[in-house]
Backbone as CSV, one residue per row, in Angstrom:
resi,resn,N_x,N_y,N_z,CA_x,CA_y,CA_z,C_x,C_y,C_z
1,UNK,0.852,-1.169,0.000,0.000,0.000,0.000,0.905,1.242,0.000
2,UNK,0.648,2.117,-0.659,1.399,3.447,-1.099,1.147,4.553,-0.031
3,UNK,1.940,5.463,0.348,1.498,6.527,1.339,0.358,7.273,0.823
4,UNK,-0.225,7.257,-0.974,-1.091,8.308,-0.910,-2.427,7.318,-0.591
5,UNK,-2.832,6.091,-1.111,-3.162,4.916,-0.192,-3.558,5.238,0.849
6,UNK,-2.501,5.081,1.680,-2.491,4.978,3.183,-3.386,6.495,3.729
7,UNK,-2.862,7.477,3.508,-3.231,8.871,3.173,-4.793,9.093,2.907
8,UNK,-5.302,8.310,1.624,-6.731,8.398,1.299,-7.670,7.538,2.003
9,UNK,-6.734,6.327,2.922,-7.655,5.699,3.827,-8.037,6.385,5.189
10,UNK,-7.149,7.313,5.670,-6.812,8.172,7.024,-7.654,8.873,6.301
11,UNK,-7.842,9.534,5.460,-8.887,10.838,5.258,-10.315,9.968,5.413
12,UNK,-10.635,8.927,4.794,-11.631,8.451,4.536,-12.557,8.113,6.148
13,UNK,-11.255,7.231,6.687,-11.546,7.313,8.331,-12.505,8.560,9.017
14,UNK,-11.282,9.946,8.642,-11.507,10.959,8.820,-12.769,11.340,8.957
15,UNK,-13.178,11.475,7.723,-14.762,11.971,7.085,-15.806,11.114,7.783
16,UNK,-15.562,10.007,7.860,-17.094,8.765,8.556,-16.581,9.295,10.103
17,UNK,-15.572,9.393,10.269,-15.818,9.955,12.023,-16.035,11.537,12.478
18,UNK,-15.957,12.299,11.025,-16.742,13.563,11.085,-18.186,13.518,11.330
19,UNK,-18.699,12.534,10.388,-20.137,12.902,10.007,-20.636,11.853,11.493
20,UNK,-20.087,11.091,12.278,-21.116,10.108,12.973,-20.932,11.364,14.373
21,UNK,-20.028,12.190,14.218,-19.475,13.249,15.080,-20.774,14.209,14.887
22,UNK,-21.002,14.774,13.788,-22.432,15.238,13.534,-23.649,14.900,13.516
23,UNK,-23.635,13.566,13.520,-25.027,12.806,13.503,-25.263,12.780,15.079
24,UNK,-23.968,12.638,15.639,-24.547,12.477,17.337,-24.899,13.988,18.244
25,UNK,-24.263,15.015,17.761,-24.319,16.051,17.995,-26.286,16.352,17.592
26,UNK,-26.497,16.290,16.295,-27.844,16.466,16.237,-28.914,15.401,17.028
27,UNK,-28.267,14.579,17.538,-29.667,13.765,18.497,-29.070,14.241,19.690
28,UNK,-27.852,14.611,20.121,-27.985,15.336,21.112,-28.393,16.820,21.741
29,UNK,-28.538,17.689,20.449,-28.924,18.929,20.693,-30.684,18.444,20.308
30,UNK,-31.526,17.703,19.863,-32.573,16.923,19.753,-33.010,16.928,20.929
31,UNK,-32.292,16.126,21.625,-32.604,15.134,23.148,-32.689,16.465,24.088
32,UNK,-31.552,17.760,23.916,-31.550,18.821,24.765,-32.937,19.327,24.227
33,UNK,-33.235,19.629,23.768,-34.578,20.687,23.340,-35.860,20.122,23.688
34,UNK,-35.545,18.437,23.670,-36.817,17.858,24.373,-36.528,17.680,26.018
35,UNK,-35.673,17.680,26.470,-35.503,18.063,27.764,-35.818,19.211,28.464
36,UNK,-35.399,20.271,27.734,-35.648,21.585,28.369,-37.154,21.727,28.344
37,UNK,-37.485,21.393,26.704,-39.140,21.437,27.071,-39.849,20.735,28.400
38,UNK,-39.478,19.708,28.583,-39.993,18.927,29.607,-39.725,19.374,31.120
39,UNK,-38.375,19.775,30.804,-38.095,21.142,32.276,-38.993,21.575,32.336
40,UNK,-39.472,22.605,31.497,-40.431,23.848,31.586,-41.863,23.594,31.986
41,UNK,-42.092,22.328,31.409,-43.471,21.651,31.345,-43.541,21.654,33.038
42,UNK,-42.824,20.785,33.321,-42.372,20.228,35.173,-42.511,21.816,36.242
43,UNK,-41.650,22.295,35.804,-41.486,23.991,36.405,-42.939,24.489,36.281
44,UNK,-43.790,24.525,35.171,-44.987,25.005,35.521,-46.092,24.604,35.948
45,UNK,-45.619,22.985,36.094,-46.911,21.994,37.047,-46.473,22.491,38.477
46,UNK,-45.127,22.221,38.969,-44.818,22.896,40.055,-45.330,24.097,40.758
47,UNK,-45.143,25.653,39.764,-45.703,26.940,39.885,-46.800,26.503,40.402
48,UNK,-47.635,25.826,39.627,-49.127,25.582,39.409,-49.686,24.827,40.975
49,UNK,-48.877,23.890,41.301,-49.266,23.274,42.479,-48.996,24.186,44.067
50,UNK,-47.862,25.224,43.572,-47.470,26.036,44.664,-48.455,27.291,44.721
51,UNK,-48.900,27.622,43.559,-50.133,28.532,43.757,-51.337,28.035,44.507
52,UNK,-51.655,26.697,44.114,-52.920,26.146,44.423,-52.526,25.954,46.209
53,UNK,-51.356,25.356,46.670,-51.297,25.510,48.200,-50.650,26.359,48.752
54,UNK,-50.735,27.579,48.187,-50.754,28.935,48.999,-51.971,29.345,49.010
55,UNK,-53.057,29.146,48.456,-54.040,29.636,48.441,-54.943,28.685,49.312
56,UNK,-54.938,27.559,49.522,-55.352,26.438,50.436,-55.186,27.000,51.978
57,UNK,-53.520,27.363,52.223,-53.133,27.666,52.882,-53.812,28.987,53.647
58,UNK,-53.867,30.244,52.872,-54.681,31.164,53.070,-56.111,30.963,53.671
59,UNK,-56.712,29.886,53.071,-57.948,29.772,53.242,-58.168,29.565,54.896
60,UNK,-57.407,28.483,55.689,-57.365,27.516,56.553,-57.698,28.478,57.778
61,UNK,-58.630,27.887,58.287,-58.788,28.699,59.872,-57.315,28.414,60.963
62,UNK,-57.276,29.966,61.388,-56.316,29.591,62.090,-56.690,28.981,63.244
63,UNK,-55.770,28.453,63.482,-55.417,27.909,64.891,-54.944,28.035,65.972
64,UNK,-55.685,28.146,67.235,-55.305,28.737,68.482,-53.956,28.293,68.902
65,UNK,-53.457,28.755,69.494,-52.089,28.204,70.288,-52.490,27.958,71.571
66,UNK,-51.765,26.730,71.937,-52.055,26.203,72.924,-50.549,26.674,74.148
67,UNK,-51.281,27.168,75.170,-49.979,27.499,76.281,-49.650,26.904,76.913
C-alpha cells in the first residue's frame, strides 16, 4: 500500500468519524430541546401546584395556640 493509499484511507476514516461526530451532535442537541421542554413543562406543574397551596393555605382557619 502506497502513502497516498495509506493517506486516502486516514482521510476516509476521517470523514465517517466527522459525520457520525455530527449525527450524534444532532440527536444530542434533539434530546436537549426535548428536555428543556420537559423542564419547563415540570417547572410550571410545580408553579401551578405552589399557587394552588398557597391559596389552600390562606384559606385555613387559624389555629389557636395552645400554652
Amino acid at each position: 500500500m502506497t502513502e497516498l493509499e495509506k493517506l486516502e484511507q486516514k482521510l476516509a476514516q476521517l470523514v465517517a468519524l466527522a459525520q457520525q461526530v455530527r449525527e450524534e451532535n444532532r440527536d444530542l442537541r434533539m434530546q436537549m430541546t426535548r428536555l428543556e421542554s420537559e423542564n419547563k413543562t415540570l417547572h410550571d406543574k410545580v408553579n401551578a401546584a405552589r399557587g394552588k397551596l398557597e391559596t389552600l393555605i390562606e384559606h385555613l382557619p387559624d389555629v389557636p395556640e395552645e400554652a
